[in-house]
C-alpha positions as CSV (number, residue, x, y, z in Angstrom):
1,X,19.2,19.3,0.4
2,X,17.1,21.3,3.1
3,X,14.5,19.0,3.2
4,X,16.8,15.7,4.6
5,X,18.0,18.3,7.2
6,X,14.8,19.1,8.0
7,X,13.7,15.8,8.5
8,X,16.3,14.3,10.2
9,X,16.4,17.4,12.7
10,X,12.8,16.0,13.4
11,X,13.0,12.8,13.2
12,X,16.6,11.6,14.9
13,X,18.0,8.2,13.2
14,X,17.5,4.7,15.0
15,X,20.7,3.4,13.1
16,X,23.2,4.7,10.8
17,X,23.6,1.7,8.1
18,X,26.8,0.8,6.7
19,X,27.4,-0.6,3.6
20,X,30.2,-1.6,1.3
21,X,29.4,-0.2,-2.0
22,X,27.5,2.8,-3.4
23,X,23.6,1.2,-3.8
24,X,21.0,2.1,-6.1
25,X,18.2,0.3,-4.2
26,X,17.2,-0.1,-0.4
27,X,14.7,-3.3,0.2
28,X,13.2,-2.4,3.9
29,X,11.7,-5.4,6.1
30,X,10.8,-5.1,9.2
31,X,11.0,-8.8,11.3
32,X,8.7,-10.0,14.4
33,X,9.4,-13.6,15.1
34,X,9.2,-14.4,11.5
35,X,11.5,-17.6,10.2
36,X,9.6,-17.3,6.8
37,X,12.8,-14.3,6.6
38,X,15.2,-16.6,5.4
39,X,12.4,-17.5,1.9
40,X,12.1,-13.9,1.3
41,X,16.0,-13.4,2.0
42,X,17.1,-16.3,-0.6
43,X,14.4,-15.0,-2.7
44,X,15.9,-11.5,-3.4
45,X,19.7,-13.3,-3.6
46,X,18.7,-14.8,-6.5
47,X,17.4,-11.2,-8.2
48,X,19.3,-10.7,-11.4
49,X,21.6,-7.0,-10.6
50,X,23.7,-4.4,-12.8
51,X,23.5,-2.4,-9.6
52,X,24.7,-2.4,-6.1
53,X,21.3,-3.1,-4.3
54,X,20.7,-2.9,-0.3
55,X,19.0,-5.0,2.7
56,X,17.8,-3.4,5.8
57,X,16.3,-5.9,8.2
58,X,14.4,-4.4,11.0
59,X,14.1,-6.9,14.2
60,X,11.4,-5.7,16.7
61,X,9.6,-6.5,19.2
62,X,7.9,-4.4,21.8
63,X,9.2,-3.7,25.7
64,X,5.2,-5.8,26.3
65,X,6.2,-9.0,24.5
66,X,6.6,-12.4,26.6
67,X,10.5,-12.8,27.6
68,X,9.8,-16.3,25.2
69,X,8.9,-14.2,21.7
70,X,11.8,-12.3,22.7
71,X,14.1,-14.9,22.9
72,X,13.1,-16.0,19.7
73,X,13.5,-12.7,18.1
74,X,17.0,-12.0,19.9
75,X,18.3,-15.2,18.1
76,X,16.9,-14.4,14.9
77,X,18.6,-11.3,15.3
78,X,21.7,-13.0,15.8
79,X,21.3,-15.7,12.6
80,X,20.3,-13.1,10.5
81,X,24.0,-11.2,10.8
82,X,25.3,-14.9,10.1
83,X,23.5,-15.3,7.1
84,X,24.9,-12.2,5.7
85,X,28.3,-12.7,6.8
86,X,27.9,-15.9,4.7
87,X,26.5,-15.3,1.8
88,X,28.1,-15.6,-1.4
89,X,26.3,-12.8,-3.2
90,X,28.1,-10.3,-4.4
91,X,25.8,-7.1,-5.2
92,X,23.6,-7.3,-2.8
93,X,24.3,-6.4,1.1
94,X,22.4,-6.5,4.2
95,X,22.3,-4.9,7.4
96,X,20.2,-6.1,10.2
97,X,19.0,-3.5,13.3
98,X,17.7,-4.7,16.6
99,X,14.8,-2.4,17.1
100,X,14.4,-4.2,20.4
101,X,11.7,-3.5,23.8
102,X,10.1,-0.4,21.1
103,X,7.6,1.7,23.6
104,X,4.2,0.0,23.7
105,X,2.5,2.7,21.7
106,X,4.8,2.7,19.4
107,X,5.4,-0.8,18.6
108,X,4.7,-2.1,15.8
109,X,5.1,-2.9,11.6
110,X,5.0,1.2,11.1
111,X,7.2,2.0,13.8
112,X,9.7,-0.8,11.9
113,X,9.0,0.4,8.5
114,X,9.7,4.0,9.3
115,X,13.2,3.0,11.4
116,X,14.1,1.2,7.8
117,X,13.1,3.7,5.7
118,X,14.3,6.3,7.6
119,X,17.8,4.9,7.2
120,X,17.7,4.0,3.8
121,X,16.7,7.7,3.4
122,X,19.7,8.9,5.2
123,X,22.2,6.3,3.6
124,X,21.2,8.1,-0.3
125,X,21.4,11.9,1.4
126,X,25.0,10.8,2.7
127,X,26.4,9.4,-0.6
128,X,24.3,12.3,-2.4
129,X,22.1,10.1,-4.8
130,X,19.0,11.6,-3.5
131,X,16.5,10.2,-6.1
132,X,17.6,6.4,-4.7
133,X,14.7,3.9,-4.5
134,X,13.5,2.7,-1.3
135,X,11.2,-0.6,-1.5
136,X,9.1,-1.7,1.2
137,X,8.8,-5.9,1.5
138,X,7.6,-8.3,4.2
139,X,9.4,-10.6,5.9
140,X,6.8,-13.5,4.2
141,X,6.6,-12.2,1.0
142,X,9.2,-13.6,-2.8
143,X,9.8,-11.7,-5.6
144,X,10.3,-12.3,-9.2
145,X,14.3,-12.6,-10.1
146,X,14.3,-9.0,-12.2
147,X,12.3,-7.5,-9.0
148,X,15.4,-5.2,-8.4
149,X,16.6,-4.4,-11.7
150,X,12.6,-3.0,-12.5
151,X,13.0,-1.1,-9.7
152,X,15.8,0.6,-10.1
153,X,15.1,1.3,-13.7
154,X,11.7,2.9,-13.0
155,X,13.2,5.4,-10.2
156,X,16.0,5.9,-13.3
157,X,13.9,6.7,-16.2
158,X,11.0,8.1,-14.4
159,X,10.4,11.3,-11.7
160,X,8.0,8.8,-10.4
161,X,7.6,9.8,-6.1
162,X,6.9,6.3,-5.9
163,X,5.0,3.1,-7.4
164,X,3.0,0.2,-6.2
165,X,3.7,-3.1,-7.3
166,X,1.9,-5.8,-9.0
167,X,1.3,-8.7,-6.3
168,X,-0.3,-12.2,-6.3
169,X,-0.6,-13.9,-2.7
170,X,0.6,-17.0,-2.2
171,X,-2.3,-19.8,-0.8
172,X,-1.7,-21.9,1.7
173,X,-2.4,-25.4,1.6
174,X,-5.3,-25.6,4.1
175,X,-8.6,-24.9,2.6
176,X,-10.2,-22.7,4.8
177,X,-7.5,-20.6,4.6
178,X,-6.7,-20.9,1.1
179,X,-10.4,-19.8,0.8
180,X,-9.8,-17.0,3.2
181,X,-6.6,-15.3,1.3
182,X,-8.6,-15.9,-2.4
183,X,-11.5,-14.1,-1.2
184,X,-9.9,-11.0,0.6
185,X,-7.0,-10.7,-2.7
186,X,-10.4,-10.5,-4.7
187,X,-11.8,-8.1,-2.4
188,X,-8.5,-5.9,-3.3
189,X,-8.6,-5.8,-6.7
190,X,-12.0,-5.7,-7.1
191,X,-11.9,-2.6,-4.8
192,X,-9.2,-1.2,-7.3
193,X,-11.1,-2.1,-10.6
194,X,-14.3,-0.4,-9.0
195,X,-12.2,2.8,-8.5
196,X,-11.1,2.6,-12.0
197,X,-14.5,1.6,-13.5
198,X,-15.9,4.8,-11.5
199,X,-13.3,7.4,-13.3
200,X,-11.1,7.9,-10.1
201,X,-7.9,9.0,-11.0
202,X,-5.8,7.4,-7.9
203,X,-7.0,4.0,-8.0
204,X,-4.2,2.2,-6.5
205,X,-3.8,-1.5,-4.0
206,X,-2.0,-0.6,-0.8
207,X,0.3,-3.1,0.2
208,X,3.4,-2.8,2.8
209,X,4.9,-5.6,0.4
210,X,4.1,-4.1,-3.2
211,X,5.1,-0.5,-3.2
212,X,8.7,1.6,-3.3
213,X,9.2,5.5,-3.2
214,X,11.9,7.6,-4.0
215,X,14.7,9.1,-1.1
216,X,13.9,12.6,-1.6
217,X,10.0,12.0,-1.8
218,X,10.1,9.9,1.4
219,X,11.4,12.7,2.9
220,X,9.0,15.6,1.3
221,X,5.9,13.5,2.4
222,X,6.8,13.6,6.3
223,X,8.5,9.9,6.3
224,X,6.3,6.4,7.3
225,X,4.1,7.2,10.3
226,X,4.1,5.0,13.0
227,X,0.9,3.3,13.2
228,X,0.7,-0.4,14.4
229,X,-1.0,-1.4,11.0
230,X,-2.2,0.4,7.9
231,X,1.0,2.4,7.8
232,X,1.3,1.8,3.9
233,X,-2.1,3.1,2.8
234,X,-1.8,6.7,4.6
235,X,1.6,6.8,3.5
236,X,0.9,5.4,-0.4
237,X,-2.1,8.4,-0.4
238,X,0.4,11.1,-0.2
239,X,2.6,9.9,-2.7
240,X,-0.4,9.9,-4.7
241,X,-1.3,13.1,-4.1
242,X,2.2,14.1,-5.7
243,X,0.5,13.6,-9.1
244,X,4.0,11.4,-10.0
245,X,2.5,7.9,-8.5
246,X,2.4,4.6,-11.0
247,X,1.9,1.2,-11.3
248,X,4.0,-1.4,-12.2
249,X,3.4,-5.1,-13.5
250,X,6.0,-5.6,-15.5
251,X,7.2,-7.6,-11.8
252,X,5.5,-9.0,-8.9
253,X,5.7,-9.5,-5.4
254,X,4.4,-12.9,-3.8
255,X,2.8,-12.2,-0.1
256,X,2.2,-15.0,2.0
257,X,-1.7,-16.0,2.5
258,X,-1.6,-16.8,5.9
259,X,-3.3,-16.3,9.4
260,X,-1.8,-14.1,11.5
261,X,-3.1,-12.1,14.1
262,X,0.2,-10.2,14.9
263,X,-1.4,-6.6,13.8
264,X,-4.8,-5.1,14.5
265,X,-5.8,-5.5,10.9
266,X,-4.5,-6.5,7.3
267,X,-4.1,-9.6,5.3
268,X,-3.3,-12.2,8.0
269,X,-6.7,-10.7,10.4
270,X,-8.9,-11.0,7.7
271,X,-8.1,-14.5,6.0
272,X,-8.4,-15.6,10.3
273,X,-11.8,-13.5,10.5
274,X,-13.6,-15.1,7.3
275,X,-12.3,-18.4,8.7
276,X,-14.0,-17.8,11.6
277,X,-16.8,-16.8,9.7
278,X,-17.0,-20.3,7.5
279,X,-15.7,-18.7,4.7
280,X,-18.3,-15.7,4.5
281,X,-16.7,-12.2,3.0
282,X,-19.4,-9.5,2.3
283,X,-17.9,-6.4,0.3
284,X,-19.4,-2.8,-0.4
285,X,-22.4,-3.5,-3.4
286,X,-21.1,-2.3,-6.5
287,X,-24.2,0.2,-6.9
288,X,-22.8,2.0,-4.1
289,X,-19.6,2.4,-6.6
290,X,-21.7,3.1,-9.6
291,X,-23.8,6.3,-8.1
292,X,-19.9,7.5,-7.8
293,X,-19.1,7.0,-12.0
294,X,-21.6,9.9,-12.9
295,X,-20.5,12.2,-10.0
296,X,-16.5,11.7,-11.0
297,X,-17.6,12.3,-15.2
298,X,-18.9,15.5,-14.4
299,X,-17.0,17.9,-12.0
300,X,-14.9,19.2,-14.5
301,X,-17.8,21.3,-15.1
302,X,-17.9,23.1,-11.2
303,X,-14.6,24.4,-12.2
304,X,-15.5,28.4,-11.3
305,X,-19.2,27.6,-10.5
306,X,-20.4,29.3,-7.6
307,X,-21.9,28.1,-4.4
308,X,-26.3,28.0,-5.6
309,X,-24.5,25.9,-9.1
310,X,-22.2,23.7,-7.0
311,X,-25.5,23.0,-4.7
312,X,-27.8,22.5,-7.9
313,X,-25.2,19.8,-8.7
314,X,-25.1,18.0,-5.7
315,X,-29.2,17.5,-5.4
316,X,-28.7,16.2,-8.5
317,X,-27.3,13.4,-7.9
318,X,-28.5,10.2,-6.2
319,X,-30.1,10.6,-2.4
320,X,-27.3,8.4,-0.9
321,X,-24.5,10.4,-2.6
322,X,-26.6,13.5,-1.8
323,X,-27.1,13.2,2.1
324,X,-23.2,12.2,2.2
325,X,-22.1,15.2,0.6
326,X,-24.5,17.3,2.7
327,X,-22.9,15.8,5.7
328,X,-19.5,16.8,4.2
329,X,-20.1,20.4,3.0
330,X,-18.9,19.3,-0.3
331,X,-20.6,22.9,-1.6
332,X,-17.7,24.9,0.8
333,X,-15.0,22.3,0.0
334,X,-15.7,23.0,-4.0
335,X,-16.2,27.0,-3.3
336,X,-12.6,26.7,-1.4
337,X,-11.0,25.0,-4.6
338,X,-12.0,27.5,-6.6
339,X,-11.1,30.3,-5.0
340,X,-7.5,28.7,-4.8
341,X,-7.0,26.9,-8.6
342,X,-6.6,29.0,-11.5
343,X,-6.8,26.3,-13.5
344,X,-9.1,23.3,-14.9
345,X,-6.3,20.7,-14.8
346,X,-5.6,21.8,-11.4
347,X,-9.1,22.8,-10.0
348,X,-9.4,18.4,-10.8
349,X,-6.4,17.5,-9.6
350,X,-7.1,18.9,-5.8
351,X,-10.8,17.8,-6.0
352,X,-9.4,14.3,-6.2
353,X,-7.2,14.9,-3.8
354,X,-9.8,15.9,-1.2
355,X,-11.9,12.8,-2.4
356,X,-9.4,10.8,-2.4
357,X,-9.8,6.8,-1.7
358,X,-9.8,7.7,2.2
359,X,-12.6,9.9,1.2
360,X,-14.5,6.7,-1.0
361,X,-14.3,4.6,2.4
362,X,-16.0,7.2,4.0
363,X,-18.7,7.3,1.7
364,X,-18.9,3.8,1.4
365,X,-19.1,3.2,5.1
366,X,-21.8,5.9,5.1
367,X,-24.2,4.3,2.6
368,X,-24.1,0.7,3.8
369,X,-26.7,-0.4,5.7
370,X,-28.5,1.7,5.2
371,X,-28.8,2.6,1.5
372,X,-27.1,-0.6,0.1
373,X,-26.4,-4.1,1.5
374,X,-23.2,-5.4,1.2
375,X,-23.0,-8.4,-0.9
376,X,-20.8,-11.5,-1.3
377,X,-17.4,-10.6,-2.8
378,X,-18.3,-13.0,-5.5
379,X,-21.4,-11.5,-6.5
380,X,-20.0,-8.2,-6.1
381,X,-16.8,-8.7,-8.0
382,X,-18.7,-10.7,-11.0
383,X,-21.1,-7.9,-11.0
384,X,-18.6,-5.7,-11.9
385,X,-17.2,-7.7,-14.5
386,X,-20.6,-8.3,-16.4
387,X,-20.9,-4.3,-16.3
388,X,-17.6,-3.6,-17.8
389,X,-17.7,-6.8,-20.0
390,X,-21.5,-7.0,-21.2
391,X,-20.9,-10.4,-20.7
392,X,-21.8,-13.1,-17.9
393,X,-19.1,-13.3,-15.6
394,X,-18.7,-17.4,-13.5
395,X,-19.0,-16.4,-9.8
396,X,-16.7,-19.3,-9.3
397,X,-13.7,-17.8,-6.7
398,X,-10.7,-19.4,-8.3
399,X,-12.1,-18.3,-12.2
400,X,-12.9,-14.7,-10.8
401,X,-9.4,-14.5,-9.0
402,X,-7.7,-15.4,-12.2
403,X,-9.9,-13.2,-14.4
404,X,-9.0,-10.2,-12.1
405,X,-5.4,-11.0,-11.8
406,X,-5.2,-10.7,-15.8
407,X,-6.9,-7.3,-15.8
408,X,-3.5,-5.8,-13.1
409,X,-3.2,-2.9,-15.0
């Protein structure tokens, strides 16, 4: 296909994996001085497969690291080719790269992800199974025994592009940190439930851990970019933007709960930042989400209105949403998408993907402090329940975590 020769014309392979049989799944981790590998290793062993299903470990460390971290990662390097020399699995095979001394700008999870992936890619272009899933895991991270098989059936029976997958982190046994990890996996999925409560159609969590994508839609969407953290959730928004994006629960993923300051931001920065804090986590107000609901209900009707309508529309609604789309000349980003869809269905489709969740951040960043004051994840996330509900929601953490872990749909 055109577009793998494209690709790869731009973006030269790392390392040409080898394996033994012809796979239906590729499960990409990258590694940094990680021993927690062997957990998630035994984890995926013991998956329940009908199909041949792939390991790509991705070993790096950056040319900046101490000569001790690099050591370490040398002869984890080295164990980690034992391990799958040894094991008794049939099914399942791994192959382990040594993305060693990576350039200091480019170091990091994304640039490991995207070496992974990139081969994976390559590996289901060469044996011409193009619509091969591709998962993306952590090296900290278990997975339930028919993790595999779910995956591989949903790239079989779907044209999904790709899917995120349902997740629960695992806590730790210290109690600040436990605290830490509750709060910030509450914070995600209260996030999520406010994009659905709101009417947006790409309300999705954006994990490294919890998502998968298709060969030929890796490809089409210009690959994993190479940033040192939040690689998954510029990558996840153009799958989304395919309109063939999904969630699934029927399995989960199990991502560790730890500190860890090894990236400039994620999971392991924040549960080390609210410890820091004494446990304090502050999360956008959920009125800032609810001015949103209203704006979402109602753009269906802009569809062909012209610019003095699509301006009537936007004083309309509240000042905060108001000044934001001012400052965003949401009247010529409206006039533009109708001049280009010839369509309702696809008029919507391309709003949303101009305000997509990148674009909700934005706004949400724009309206605290100074509209809204960010409240404490537990009042904000029980807020949310009581509006959807009509019913008083506990603000206790572990009730609310468990009330929003049911509601992973």
């Amino acid at each position: 296909m055109k577009i793998f020769d494209r690709y790869f014309e731009k973006n030269p392979l790392k390392f040409f994996p080898d394996f033994p049989d012809r796979l239906a799944l590729i499960i990409v981790i990258p590694v940094f001085d990680d021993p927690d590998i062997f957990r998630t290793l035994n984890s995926l062993l013991n998956c329940r497969v009908d199909d041949k299903v792939g390991i790509i470990l991705v070993v790096n460390h950056a040319e900046h690291c101490e000569e001790e971290l690099k050591k370490r990662n040398s002869r984890l390097y080295e164990e980690l080719k034992d391990f799958f020399k040894n094991s008794p699995v049939r099914g399942i095979y791994g192959n382990v790269f040594p993305a060693f001394d990576l350039p200091s700008k480019q170091a990091g999870v994304g640039m490991a992800r995207k070496i992974g992936m990139d081969a994976a890619a390559w590996y289901f272009w060469q044996i011409g199974n193009e619509k091969g899933g591709i998962a993306s895991l952590d090296a900290d991270t278990l997975v339930d025994v028919d993790y595999c098989r779910e995956l591989i059936a949903c790239f079989a029976k779907t044209n999904y592009a790709g899917i995120t997958i349902a997740y629960e982190h695992v806590f730790p046994d210290a109690a600040e940190e436990r605290t830490g990890i509750m709060k910030y996996e509450l914070y995600l999925r209260y996030y999520r439930l406010a994009l659905l409560y709101i009417g947006h159609p790409y309300a999705y969590s954006c994990l490294g851990s919890a998502f998968a994508v298709r060969a030929e839609d890796y490809v089409a969407q210009g690959g994993m970019n190479k940033k040192q953290a939040g690689e998954d959730f510029y990558f996840i928004q153009k799958l989304i933007a395919t309109g063939r994006f999904a969630h699934l629960n029927r399995v989960k993923v199990y991502p560790a709960g730890r500190i860890s300051e090894r990236t400039p931001f994620g999971t392991g920065q924040v549960v080390l930042q609210i410890v820091k804090q004494g446990g304090i986590y502050d999360t956008y107000h959920v009125g800032a989400f609810e001015v949103l609901k209203p704006f979402f209900r109602d753009i269906p009707l802009l569809y062909k209105a012209d610019a003095a309508q699509i301006k009537k529309y936007r004083e309309r609604q509240e000042i905060c949403l108001q000044h934001f789309l001012e400052a965003n000349d949401f009247v010529g980003m409206v006039v533009e998408l109708n001049a280009n869809c010839a369509a309702p269905k696809l008029f919507l489709k391309r709003f949303f993907d101009k305000f997509n969740a990148f674009r909700v951040l934005k706004y949400l960043n724009y309206v605290h402090p100074f509209y809204f004051q960010k409240q404490a994840v537990e009042i904000a996330a029980g807020g949310l329940l009581e509006k959807m509900t009509a019913e008083p929601i506990s603000r206790d953490l572990p009730d609310l975590l468990t009330a929003y872990r049911k509601r992973d749909i």
